[in-house]
C-alpha positions in Angstrom: -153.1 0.0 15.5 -151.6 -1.3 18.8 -149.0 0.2 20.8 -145.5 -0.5 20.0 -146.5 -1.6 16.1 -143.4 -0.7 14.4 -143.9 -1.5 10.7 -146.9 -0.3 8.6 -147.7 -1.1 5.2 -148.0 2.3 3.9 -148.0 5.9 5.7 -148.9 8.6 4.1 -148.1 12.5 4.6 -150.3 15.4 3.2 -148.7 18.7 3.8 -150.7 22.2 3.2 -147.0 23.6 2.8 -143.3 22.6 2.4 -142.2 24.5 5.2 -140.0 21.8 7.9 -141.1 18.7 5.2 -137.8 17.6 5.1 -137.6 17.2 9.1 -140.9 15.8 9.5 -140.6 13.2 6.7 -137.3 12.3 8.4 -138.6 12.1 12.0 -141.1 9.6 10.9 -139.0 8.0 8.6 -136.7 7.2 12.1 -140.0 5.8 13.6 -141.1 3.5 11.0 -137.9 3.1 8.9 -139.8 -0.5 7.3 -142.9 1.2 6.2 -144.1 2.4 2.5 -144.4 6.4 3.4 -145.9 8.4 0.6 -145.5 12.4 0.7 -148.1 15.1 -0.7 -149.8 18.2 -0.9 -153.8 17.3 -1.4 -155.8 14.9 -0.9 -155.4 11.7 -2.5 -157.7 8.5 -3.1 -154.3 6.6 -1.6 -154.1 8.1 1.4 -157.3 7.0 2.6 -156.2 3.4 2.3 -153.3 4.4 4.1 -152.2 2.0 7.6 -151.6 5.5 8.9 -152.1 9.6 7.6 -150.5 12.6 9.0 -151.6 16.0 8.4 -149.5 18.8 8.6 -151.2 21.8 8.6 -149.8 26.0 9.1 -152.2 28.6 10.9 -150.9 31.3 11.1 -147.5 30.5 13.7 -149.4 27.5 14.8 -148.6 24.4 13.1 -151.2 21.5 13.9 -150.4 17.3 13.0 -153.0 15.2 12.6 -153.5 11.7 12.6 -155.6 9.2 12.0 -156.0 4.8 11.7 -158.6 2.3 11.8 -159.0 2.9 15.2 -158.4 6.5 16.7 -157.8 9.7 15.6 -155.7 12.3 17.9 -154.5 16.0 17.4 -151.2 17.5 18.8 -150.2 21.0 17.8 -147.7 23.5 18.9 -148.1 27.0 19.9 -145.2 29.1 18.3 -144.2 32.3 20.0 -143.3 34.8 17.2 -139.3 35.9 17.5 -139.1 39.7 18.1 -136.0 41.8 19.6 -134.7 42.2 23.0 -136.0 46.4 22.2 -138.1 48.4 20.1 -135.4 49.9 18.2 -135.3 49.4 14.7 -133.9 46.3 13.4 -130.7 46.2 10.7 -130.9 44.2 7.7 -128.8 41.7 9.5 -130.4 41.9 12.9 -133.9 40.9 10.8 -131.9 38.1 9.1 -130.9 36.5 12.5 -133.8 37.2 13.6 -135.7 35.3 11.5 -133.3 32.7 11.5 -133.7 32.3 15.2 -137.7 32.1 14.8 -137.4 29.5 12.5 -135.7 27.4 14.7 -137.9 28.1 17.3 -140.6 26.8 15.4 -138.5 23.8 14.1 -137.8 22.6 17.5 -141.2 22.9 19.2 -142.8 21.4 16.0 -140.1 17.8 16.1 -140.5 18.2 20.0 -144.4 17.8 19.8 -143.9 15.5 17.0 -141.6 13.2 18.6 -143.6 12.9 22.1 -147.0 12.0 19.6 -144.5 9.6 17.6 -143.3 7.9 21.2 -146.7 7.3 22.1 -147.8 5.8 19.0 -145.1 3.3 19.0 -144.1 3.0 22.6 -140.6 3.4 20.9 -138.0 6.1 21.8 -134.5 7.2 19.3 -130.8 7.3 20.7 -131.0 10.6 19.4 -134.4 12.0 19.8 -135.7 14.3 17.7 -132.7 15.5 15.9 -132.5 14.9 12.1 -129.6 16.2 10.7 -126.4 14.6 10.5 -124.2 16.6 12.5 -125.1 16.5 16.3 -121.8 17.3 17.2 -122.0 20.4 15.4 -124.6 21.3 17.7 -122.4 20.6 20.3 -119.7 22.6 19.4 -122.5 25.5 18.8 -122.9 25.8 22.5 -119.9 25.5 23.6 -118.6 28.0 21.3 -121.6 30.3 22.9 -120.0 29.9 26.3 -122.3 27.5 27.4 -120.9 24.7 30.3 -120.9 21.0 29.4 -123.5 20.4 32.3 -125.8 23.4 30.5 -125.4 21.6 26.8 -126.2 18.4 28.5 -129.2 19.2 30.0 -130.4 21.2 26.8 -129.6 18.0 24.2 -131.5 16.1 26.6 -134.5 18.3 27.1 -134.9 20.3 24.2 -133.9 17.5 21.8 -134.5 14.6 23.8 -131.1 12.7 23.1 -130.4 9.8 25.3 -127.8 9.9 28.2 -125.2 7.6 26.3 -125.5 10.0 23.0 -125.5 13.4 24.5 -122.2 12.1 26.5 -120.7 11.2 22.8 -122.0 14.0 21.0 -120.3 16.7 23.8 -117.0 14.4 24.1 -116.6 14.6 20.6 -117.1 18.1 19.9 -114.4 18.9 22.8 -112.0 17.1 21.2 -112.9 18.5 18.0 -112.1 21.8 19.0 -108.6 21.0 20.7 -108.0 19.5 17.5 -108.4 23.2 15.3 -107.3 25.1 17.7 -104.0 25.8 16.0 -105.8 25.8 12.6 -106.8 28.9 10.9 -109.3 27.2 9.1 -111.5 29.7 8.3 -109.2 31.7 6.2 -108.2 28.5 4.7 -109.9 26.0 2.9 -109.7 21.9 1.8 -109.0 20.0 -1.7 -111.3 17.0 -2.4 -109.9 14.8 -5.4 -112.3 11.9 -6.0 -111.5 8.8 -8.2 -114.7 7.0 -8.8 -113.5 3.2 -9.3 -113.6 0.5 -7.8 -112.4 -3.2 -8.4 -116.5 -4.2 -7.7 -119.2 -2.4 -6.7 -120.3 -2.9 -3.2 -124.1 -4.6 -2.4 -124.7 -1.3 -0.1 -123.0 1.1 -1.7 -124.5 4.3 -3.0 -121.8 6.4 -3.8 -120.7 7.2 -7.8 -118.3 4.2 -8.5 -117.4 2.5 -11.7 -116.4 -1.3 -11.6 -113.1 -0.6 -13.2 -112.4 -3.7 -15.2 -115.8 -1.7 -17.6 -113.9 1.7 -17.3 -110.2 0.6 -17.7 -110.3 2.2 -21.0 -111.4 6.0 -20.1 -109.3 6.2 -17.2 -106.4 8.0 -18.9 -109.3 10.2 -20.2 -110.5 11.0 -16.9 -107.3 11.7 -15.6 -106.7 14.0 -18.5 -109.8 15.6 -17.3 -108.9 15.7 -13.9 -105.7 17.0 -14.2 -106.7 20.1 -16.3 -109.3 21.2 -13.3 -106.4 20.9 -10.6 -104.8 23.1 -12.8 -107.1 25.6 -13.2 -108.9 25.6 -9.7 -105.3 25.7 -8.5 -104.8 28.9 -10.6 -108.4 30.5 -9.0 -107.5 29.6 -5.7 -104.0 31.5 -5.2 -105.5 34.6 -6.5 -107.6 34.5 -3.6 -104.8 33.9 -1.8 -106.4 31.2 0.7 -104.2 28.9 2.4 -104.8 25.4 1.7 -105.1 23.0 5.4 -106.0 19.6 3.9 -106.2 17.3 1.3 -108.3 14.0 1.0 -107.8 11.7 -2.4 -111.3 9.6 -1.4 -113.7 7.9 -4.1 -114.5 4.9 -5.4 -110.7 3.9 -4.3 -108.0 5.9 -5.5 -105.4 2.9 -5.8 -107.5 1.3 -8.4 -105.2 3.8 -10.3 -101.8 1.9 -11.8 -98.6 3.2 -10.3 -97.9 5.5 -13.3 -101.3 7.0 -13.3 -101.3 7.6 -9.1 -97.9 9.2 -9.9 -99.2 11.3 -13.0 -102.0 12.7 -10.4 -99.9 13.3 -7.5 -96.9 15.2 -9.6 -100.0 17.6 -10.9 -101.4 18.2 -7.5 -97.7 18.9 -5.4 -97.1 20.9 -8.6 -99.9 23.1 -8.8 -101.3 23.2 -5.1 -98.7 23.9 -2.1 -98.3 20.3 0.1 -95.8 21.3 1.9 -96.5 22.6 5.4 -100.0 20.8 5.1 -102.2 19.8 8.6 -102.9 16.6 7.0 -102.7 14.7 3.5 -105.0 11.3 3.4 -105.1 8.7 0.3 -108.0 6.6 1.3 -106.3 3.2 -0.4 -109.6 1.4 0.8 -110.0 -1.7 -1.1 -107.1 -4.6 -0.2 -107.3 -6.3 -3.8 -106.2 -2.8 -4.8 -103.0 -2.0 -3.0 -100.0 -3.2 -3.9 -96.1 -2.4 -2.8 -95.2 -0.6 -5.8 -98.4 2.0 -5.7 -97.6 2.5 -1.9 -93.3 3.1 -2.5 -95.3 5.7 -5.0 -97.7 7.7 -2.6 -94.4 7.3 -0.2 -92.5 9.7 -2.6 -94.9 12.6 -1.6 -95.8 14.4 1.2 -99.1 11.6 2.2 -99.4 11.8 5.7 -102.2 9.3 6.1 -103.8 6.3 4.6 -107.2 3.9 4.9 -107.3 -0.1 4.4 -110.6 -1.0 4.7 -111.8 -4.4 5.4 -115.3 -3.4 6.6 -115.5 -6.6 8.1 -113.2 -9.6 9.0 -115.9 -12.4 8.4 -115.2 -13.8 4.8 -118.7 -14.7 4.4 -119.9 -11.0 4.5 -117.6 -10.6 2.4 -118.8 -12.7 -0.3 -122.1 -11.4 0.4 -121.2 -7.7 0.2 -119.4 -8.1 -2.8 -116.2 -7.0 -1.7 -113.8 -9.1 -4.6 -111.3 -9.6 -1.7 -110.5 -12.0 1.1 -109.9 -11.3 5.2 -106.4 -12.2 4.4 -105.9 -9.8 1.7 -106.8 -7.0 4.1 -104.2 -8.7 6.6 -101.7 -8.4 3.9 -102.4 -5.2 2.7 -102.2 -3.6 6.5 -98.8 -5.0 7.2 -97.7 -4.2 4.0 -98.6 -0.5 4.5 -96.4 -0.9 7.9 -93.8 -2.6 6.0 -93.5 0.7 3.9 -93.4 2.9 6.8 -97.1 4.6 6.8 -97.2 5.1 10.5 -101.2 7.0 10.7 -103.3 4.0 9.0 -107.3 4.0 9.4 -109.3 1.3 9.2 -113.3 1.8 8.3 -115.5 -1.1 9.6 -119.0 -1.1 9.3 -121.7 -3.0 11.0 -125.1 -4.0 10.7 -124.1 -5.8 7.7 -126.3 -8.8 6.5 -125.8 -11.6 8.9 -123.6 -9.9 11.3 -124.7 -10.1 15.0 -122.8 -9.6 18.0 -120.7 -12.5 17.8 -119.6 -11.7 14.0 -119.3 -7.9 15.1 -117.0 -8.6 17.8 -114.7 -11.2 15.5 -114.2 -8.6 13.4 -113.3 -5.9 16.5 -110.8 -8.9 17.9 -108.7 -8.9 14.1 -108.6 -5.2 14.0 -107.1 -4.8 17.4 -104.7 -7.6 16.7 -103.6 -5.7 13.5 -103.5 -2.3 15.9 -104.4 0.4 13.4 -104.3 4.5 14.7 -107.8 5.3 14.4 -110.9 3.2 13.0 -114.3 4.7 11.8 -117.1 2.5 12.5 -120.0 3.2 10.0 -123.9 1.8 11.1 -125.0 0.2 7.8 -127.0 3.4 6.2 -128.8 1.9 2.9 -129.8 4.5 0.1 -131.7 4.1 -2.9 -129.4 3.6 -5.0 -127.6 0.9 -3.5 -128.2 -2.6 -4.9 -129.2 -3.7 -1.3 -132.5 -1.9 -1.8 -133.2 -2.4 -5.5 -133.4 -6.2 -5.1 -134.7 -6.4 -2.3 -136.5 -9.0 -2.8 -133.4 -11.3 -3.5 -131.7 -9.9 -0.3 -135.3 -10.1 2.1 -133.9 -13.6 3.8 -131.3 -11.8 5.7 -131.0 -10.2 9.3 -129.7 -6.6 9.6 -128.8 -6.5 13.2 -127.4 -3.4 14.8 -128.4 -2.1 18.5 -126.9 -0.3 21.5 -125.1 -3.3 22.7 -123.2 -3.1 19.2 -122.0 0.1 19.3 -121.0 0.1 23.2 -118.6 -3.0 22.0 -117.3 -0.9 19.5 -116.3 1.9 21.8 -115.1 -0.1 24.1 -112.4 -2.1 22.0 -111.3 2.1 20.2 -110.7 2.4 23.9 -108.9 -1.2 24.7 -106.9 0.0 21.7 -105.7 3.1 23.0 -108.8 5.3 21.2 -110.8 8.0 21.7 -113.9 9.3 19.5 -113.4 12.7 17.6 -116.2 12.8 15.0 -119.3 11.5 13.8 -121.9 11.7 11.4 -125.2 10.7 11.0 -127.2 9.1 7.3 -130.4 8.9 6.1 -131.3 5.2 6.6 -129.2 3.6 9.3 -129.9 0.9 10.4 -131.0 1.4 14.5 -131.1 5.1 13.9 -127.1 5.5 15.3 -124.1 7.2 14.1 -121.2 6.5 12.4 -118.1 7.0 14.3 -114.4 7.6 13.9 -111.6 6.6 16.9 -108.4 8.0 16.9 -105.1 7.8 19.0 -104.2 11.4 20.4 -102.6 12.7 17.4 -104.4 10.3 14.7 -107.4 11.9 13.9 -108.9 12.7 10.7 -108.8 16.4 10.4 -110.2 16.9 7.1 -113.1 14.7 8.6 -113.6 17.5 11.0 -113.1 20.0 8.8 -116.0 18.6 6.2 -118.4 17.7 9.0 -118.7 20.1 11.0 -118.9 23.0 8.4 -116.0 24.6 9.7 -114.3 25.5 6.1 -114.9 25.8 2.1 -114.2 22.4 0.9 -113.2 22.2 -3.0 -114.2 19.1 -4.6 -112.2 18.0 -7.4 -113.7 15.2 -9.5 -116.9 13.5 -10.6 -119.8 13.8 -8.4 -117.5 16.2 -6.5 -119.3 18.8 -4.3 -117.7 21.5 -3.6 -119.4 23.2 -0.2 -118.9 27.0 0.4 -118.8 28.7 3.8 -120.6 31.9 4.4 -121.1 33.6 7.8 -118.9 31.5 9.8 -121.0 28.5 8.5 -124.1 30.1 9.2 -124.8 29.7 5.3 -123.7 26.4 3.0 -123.7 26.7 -1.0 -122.4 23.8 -2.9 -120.8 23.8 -6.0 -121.7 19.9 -7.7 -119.9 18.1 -10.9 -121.3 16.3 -12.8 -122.2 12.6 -11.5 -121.1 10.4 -14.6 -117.3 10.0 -15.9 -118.3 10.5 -19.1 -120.2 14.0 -18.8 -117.8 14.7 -16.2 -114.8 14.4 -18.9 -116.9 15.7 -22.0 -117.8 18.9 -19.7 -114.7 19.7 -18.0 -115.0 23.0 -18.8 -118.0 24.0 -17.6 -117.0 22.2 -14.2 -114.0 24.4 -13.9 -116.4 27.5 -15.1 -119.0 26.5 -12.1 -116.1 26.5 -9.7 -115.1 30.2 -11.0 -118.2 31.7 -10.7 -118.9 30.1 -6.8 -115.3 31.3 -5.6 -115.8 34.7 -7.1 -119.1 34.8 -5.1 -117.9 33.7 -1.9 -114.4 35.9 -1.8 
């Protein structure tokens, strides 16, 4: 294999244990994001005939990759120092628990450091951000600073210990700054967050991996949904005061919630302002989304209540993307829609943009930025195109295999630069499984614009109750040491045949956690 060989026909994996899988499969993933990878846990005829095999292997607190190709074979492994305590006195049960937390990631971070320098030199190829794998770098951020540690100190330690580039570490430390000036008059954790999704949508996006139902083939069950829906606001309303939690934020998301008519968006938002108190609320978001779905009527509607913020999301300005994407609307209609929402005196509008689209290079990308800034919305998020499984994009791939996904640094760095022509700053970001150029997405905001349910539900700060099929609920333990999530069910109609058992799950979870 030669140096700086980027795709491979097939890789395969064979692990002796499960232990860090997830990380590794991801880290390589991030190296060779065009190749076949194939995972395992013994020896199999396939991965002999593999363009490239890794084995992971556990001795003892060793862990030792191999690797092997037509041409060479190499070994790297990493020496683990065993986690202990500062004394010999007797450990509590909690001291062991953080203890062995701590040692874990110990291990975790000399194994993806080890693995990342053995990945660099096989493809002469280096990541924005390093060796990390999870979505949340910011959260890491914040971590450290919230341990006392100086900007300067988390710099150097992002940059050594995880290997993040200059430009990433800088957003990553920015952002979780401005994050926490953001909560600080927020008593979030003895608080929590209200997720309502409405999964339909007018089409289904070509990328889109999320659980939406073309409407025009679900017209018919939507009453039943909301019937549905309405009955577990009431109850999880009913659990949640006799915990006696304040609620911070809510977020209608989906799908797109104003594929709902104006008598249905009303029906919804009577039950919630009803049964949940909206009143003295941080923040309140309808993400409107899709143009071709907003009209004036529903928008003098979510104007009757106490909605303090709203998306129209174009996701790109060049019609023939559009058409492409599959987004049933025109740049126009997103014009329109904008102006409209102005017109009806929303005054905290985002706008979600994404690139790396098909066909989108720089010149496309920065059309797009020009109509945005001419429209002057109060905070964008810009998404890297991040393609699932599930998404059409990947399951005819063969009919799509023509087109260019472009993304790179110079992309991005145009996209911060016109947030900040427009008066912007960053104040979160998240990472996916899949992006295209292994970046980030994004969100801008003007000083008091940001999204703070998006901080909220990224950086783990608070129990978010998901309302809603394919809702996930996440629970907070330990001052988000500890994550459990509560899931509904995935499909409308188990989701509205099952109701009850959704409403049970929630039950049970909140009883655990308070």
């Amino acid at each position: 294999m030669k140096r700086g060989t980027i795709h491979l026909y097939k890789i395969s994996i064979l692990f002796d244990n499960k232990e860090f899988e997830h990380d590794i499969y991801e880290l390589i993933r991030a190296f060779y994001p065009e190749a076949e990878i194939a995972v395992s846990y013994e020896e199999e005829d396939g991965a002999n005939t593999a363009d490239l095999l890794f084995r992971v292997e556990k001795q003892e607190q060793s862990f030792i990759i191999r690797y092997q190709n037509e041409s060479n074979t190499g070994v790297t492994s990493a020496e683990i120092i065993k986690g202990h305590s500062s004394d010999d006195a007797p450990l509590s049960c909690t001291e062991e628990k953080d203890a062995a937390r701590q040692q874990r990631k110990e291990q975790k971070d000399v194994l993806k450091y080890s693995l990342y320098k053995l990945l660099t030199k096989l493809t002469g190829k280096t990541l924005p951000w390093g060796n990390l794998t999870g979505i949340r770098p910011a959260k890491l951020a914040m971590a450290m600073i919230e341990a006392g540690m100086k900007n300067s100190e988390i710099a150097e330690e992002m940059r050594k210990r995880y290997l993040v580039s200059p430009e990433k570490t800088a957003l990553a430390i920015t952002i979780a700054n401005r994050e926490r000036e953001i909560l600080k008059d927020i008593d979030y954790e003895n608080g929590y967050s209200l997720y309502v999704g409405i999964p339909f949508c007018p089409s289904i996006c070509l990328y889109c991996s999320f659980s939406s139902y073309p409407l025009k083939q679900w017209k018919d069950r939507v009453e039943l949904y909301l019937d549905a829906l309405c009955k577990e606001i009431r109850e999880v309303s009913s659990i949640m005061k006799k915990k006696g939690r304040k609620l911070d934020t809510v977020y209608i998301g989906g799908g797109t919630p104003t594929t709902l008519e104006p008598d249905q968006l009303q029906r919804l938002l009577d039950t919630l302002t009803e049964h949940f108190d909206c009143r003295n609320l941080a923040e309140f978001t309808i993400e409107a989304g899709r143009p071709d779905s907003i009209t004036r009527e529903k928008l003098q509607v979510i104007r009757k209540y106490p909605v303090s913020r709203i998306s129209v999301n174009p996701q790109t300005m060049n019609q023939e993307t559009l058409e492409i994407i599959g987004r049933r609307h025109t740049a126009e209609e997103t014009r329109q829609a904008f102006y409209l929402a102005r017109e009806c005196g929303f005054d905290n509008i985002n706008m979600d943009l994404i690139v790396g689209l098909p066909g989108e290079d720089l010149k496309k990308v920065q059309y797009t930025l020009d109509e945005i800034k001419r429209m002057a919305p109060d905070s964008i998020t810009v998404h890297s195109l991040a393609v699932k499984r599930a998404a059409r994009l990947n399951i005819f791939k063969d009919k799509y295999q023509e087109m260019t996904f472009e993304n790179n640094q110079e992309i991005m760095e145009m996209t911060m630069k016109t947030a900040c022509e427009m008066g912007m700053g960053p104040y979160y970001l998240y990472r996916q499984k899949n992006m295209k150029g292994n970046f980030e997405n994004v969100g801008y905001a003007e000083v008091d614009k940001a999204g703070i349910y998006n901080i909220l539900i990224m950086e783990e700060k608070q129990p978010i109750i998901a309302l809603g099929a394919g809702g996930s609920s996440k629970l907070v333990f330990d001052h988000g040491a500890r994550i459990e999530r509560v899931e509904n069910v995935k499909d409308v109609w188990n989701y509205i045949t099952r109701i009850d058992e959704m409403i049970e799950r929630k039950r049970v979870a909140v009883d655990r956690w308070l």
